[in-house]
C-alpha positions in Angstrom: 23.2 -0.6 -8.0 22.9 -1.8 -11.6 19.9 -4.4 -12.9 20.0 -7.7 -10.0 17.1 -9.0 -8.2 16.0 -7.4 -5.1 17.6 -10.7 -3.0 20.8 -10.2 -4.1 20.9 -7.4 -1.7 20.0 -9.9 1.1 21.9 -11.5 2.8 21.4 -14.0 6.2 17.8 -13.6 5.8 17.2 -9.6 6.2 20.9 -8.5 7.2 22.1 -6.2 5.1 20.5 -4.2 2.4 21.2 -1.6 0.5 20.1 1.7 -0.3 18.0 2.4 2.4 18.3 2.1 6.8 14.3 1.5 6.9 13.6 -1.1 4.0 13.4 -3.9 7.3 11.1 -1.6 9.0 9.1 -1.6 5.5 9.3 -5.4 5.4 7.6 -6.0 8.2 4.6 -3.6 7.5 4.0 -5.3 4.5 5.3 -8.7 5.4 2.8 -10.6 3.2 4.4 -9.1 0.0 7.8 -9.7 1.2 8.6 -12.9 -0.1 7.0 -12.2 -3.7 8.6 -8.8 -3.8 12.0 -11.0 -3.0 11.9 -12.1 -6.1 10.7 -9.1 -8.6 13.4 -8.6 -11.1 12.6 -4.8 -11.2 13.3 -2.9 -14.5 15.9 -0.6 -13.4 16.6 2.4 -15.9 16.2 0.8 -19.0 16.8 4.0 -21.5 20.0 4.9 -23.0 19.4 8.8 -23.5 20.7 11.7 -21.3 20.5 12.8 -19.1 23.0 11.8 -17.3 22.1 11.0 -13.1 24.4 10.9 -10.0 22.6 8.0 -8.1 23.6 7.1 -4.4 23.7 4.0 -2.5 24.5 3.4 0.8 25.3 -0.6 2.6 23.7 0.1 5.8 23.5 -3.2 8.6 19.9 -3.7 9.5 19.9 -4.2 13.3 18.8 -6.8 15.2 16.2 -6.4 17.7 19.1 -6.6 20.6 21.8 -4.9 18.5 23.2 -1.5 20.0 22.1 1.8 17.9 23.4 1.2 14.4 26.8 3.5 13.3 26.4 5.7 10.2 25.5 4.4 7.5 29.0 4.6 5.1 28.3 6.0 1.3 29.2 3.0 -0.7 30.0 4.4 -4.3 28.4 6.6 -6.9 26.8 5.5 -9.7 26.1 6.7 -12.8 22.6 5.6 -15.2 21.1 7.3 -18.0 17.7 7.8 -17.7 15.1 9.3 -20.4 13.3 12.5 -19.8 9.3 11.4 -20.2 6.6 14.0 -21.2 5.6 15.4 -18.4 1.6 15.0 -17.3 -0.4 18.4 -17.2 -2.0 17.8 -14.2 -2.4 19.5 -11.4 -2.9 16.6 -9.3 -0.3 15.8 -7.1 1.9 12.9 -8.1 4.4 12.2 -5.0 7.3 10.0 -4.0 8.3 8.9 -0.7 12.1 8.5 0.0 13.3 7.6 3.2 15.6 9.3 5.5 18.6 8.3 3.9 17.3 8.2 0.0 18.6 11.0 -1.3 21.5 12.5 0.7 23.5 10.4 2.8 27.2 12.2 2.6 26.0 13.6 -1.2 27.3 16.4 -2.6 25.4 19.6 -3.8 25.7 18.4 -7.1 24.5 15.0 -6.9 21.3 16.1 -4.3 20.4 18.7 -7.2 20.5 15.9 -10.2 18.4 13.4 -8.3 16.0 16.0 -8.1 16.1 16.7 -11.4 16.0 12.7 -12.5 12.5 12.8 -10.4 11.5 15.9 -11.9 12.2 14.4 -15.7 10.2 11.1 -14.8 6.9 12.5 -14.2 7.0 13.3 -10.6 6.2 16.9 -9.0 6.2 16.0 -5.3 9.3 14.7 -3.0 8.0 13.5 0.6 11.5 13.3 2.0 12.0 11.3 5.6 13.8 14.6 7.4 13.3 12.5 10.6 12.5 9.2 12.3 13.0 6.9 15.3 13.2 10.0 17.8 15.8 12.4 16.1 16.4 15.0 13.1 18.2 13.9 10.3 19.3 17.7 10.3 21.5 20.3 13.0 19.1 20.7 15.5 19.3 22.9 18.6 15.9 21.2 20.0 17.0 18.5 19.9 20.7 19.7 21.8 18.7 20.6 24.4 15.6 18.3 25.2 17.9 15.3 24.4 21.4 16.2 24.7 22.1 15.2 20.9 22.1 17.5 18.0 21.0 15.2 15.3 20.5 11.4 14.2 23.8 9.8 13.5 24.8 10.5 10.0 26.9 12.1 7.6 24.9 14.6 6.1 26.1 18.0 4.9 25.0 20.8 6.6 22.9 22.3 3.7 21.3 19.0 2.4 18.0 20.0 2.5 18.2 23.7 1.7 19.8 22.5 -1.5 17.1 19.6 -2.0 14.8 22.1 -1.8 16.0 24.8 -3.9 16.5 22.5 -6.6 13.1 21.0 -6.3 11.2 24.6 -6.7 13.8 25.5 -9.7 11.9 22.4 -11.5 8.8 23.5 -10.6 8.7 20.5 -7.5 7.2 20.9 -4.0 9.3 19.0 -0.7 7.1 17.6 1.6 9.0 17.0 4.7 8.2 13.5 6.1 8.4 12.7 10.0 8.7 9.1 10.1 7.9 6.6 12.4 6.0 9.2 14.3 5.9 9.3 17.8 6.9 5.5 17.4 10.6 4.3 18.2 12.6 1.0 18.5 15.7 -0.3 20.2 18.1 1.0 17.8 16.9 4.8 18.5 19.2 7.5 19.4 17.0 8.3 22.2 15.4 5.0 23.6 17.6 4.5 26.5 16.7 8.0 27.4 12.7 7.7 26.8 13.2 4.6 28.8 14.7 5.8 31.5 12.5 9.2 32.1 8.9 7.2 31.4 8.3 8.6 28.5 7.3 5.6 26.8 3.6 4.2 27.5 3.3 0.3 28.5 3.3 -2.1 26.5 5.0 -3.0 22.7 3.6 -2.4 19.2 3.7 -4.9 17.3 1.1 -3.7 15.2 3.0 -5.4 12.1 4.9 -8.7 12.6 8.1 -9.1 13.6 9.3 -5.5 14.9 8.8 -4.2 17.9 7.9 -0.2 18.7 7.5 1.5 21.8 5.3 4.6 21.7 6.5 8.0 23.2 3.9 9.4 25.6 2.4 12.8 24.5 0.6 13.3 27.5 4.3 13.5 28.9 4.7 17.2 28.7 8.2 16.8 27.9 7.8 14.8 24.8 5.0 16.8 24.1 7.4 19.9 23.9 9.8 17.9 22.2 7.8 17.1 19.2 5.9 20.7 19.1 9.2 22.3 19.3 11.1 19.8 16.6 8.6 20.5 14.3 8.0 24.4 14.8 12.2 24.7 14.6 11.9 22.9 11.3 9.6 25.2 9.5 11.3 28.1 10.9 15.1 26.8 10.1 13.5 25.5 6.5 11.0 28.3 5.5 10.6 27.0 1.9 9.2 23.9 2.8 6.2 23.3 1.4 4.5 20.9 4.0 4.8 18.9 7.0 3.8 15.3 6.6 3.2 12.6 9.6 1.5 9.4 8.6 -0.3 5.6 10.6 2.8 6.2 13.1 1.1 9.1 14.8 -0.9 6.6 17.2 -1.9 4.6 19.4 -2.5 0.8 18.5 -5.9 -0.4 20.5 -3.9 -3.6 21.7 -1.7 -1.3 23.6 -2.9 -1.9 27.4 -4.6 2.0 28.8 -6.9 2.7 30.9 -7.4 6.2 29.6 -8.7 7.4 26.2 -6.1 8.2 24.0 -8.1 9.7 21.6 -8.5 13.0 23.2 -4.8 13.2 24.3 -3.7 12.6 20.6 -5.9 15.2 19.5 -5.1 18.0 22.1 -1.5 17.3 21.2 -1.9 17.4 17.1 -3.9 20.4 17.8 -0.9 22.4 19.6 1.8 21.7 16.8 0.0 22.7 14.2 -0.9 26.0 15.8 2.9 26.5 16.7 3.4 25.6 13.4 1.1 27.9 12.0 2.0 30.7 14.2 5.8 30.1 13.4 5.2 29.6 9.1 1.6 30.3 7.9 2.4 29.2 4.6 3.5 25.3 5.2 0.4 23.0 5.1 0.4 20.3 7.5 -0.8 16.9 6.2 -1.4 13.2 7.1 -1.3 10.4 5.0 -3.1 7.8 7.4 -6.0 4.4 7.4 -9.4 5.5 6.7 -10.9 7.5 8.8 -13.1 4.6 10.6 -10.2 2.6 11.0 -7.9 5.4 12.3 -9.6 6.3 14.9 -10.9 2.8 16.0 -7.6 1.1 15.9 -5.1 4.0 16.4 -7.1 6.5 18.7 -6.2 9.0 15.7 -9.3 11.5 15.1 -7.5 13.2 12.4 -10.4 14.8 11.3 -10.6 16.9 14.5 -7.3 17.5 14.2 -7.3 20.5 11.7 -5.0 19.2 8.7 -4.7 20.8 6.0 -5.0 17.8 3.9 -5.4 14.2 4.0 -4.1 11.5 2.5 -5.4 7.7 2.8 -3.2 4.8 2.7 -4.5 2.4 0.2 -2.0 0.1 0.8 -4.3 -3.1 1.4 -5.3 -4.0 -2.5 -8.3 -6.3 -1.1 -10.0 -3.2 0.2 -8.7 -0.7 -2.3 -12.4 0.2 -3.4 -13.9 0.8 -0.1 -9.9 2.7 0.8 -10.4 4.7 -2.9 -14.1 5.9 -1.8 -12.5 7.1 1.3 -9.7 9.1 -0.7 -12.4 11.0 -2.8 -13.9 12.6 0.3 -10.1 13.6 1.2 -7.0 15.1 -0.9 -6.1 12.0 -2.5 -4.3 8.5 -2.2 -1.4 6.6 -1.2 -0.6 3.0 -3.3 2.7 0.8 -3.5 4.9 -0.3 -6.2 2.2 -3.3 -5.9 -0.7 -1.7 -7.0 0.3 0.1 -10.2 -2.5 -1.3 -12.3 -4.8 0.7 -10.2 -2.9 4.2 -11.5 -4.9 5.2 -14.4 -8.4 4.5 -12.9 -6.8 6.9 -9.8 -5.2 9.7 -12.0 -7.9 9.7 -14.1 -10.1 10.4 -11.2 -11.1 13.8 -10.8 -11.9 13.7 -7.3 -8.3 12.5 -6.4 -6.3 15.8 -5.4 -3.3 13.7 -5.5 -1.4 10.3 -5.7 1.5 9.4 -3.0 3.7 6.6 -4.5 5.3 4.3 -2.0 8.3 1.8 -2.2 7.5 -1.7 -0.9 11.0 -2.7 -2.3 12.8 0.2 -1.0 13.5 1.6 -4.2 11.6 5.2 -5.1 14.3 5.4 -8.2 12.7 2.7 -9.7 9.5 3.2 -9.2 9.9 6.9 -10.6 10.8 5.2 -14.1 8.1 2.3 -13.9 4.8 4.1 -13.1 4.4 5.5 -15.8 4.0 2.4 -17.8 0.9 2.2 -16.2 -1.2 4.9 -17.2 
């Protein structure tokens, strides 16, 4: 990886970038950052003291919107920084990190899952929401997915026990593992399962393009069959991982209002949130079930999502928009806390320092949770 400019990893535009499949997915979303994130030189591991961390990249080729599903993405080469350990906050707020599905693990060994643990651990951070999957499929061995699809997991080269040792190293540290569905009920071209959706109506009419320049097509869960295939994905993965510590869905579980319907989604979304989390309750009492979404107003005006009938265990509000972030921040303290980008540091201490906020969720713009693990704390 080394210190280089976010751009150098570009190439043709948005072609190729490395370390993770969804930073194009993330470019879009926040498309009017893009081009001054492009050129953030980021300060990447600047200490010289131990310990000593196993880092992983991957060169994965972003697809075009016509492109045929994508092949594996190949483990490039390991790298090794040092990073200094930082007093550690006594809080008990929580202070989380997304990584996308292919962050942390991508063909890693057990040894090298269990140090990048361990390197999040000694920055500060006591919460890893991990993508486990995204775009229609399990990033782990999945026998629901075997039989409602005909495909046991997401192409990729993960080891079987990934996750179990992700999260055993993660509770040795004192760390909870928040197991992140991304993307939702949301998929695009270069899904696993689109042809498939496609071709047994699962998907409703119409295309998202709820952010510039990518196009989603929303699975229908007033289809039974996808229905079943997200209640029973989700009830198989507390049951196969019973450590976990909680199921996490975010903005990509709904319904965009410019989507064409002549039916109220609203209540469909509801009656179907409802029914996993009581399988998933009745399978493992003990995993909270979360949501990290828009403000309650917006959610359910824009994205038919009535999470607060939904009976979550906690909510999270995405702060993303720094024009609104004091009508988004009044919002959080009603709720379990926050979620801000890489963008928005400057707003850490007035959150952390909030005792109303539960807990901050710290998002990537660039793509790059390593980094930010080491830089937020320059901010407080």
């Amino acid at each position: 990886m080394g210190t280089k400019k976010i751009s150098e990893g570009v190439e043709n535009g948005i072609n190729h970038v490395s370390q993770t499949e969804v930073v194009q997915e993330y470019q879009q979303k926040f498309s009017p950052y893009w081009e001054l994130i492009k050129e953030i030189d980021l300060p990447i591991f600047r200490q010289q003291t131990p310990p000593t961390i196993v880092l992983l990249e991957d060169n994965y080729p972003i697809p075009s919107e016509n492109s045929p599903p994508p092949n594996t993405p190949e483990l490039k080469k390991e790298t090794i920084v040092n990073v200094a350990p930082v007093e550690l906050l006594e809080t008990n707020q929580i202070i989380g990190i997304y990584m996308s599905r292919y962050e942390i693990t991508n063909n890693a060994s057990e040894d090298a899952i269990r140090q990048k643990v361990r390197h999040y651990r000694s920055q500060g951070i006591n919460t890893i929401i991990h993508g486990v999957a995204g775009n229609g499929c399990t990033m782990y061995d999945s026998e629901v997915m075997q039989k409602h699809i005909g495909l046991q997991r997401c192409p990729n080269k993960f080891r079987e026990q990934w996750l179990h040792w992700l999260i055993d190293e993660a509770h040795k540290q004192g760390m909870e593992v928040h197991a992140y569905f991304e993307k939702g009920i949301k998929i695009d071209h270069g899904s696993p399962i689109f042809n498939l959706a496609k071709s047994k109506n699962w998907l409703v009419p119409g295309i998202d393009r709820t952010y510039d320049g990518v196009d989603h097509y929303i699975l229908d869960v007033n289809n039974p069959e996808v229905a079943n295939l997200f209640i029973d994905m989700t009830t198989e993965f507390v049951q196969k991982y019973p450590n976990i510590d909680a199921v996490q869905w975010d903005d990509y579980l709904g319904y965009h209002s410019s989507l064409p319907s002549e039916e109220n989604r609203t209540p469909i979304l509801t009656n179907f949130v409802q029914r996993m989390i009581t399988s998933i309750k009745k399978a493992n009492p003990n995993v909270s079930f979360d949501i990290c979404h828009h403000n309650p107003y917006w959610a359910k005006k824009e994205f038919a999502a009535d999470f607060d009938a939904w009976g979550v265990d906690r909510v999270f509000i995405q702060a993303y928009n720094d024009n609104n972030f004091r009508e988004e921040l009044a919002y959080a303290k009603k709720y379990n806390g926050i979620a801000i980008t890489d963008k928005q540091l400057t707003r850490l201490k007035e959150v952390i320092d909030n005792e109303k906020i539960e807990g901050v969720l710290l998002f990537s713009l660039a793509g790059n949770p390593q980094n930010l693990a080491v830089q937020w704390r320059e901010y407080l």
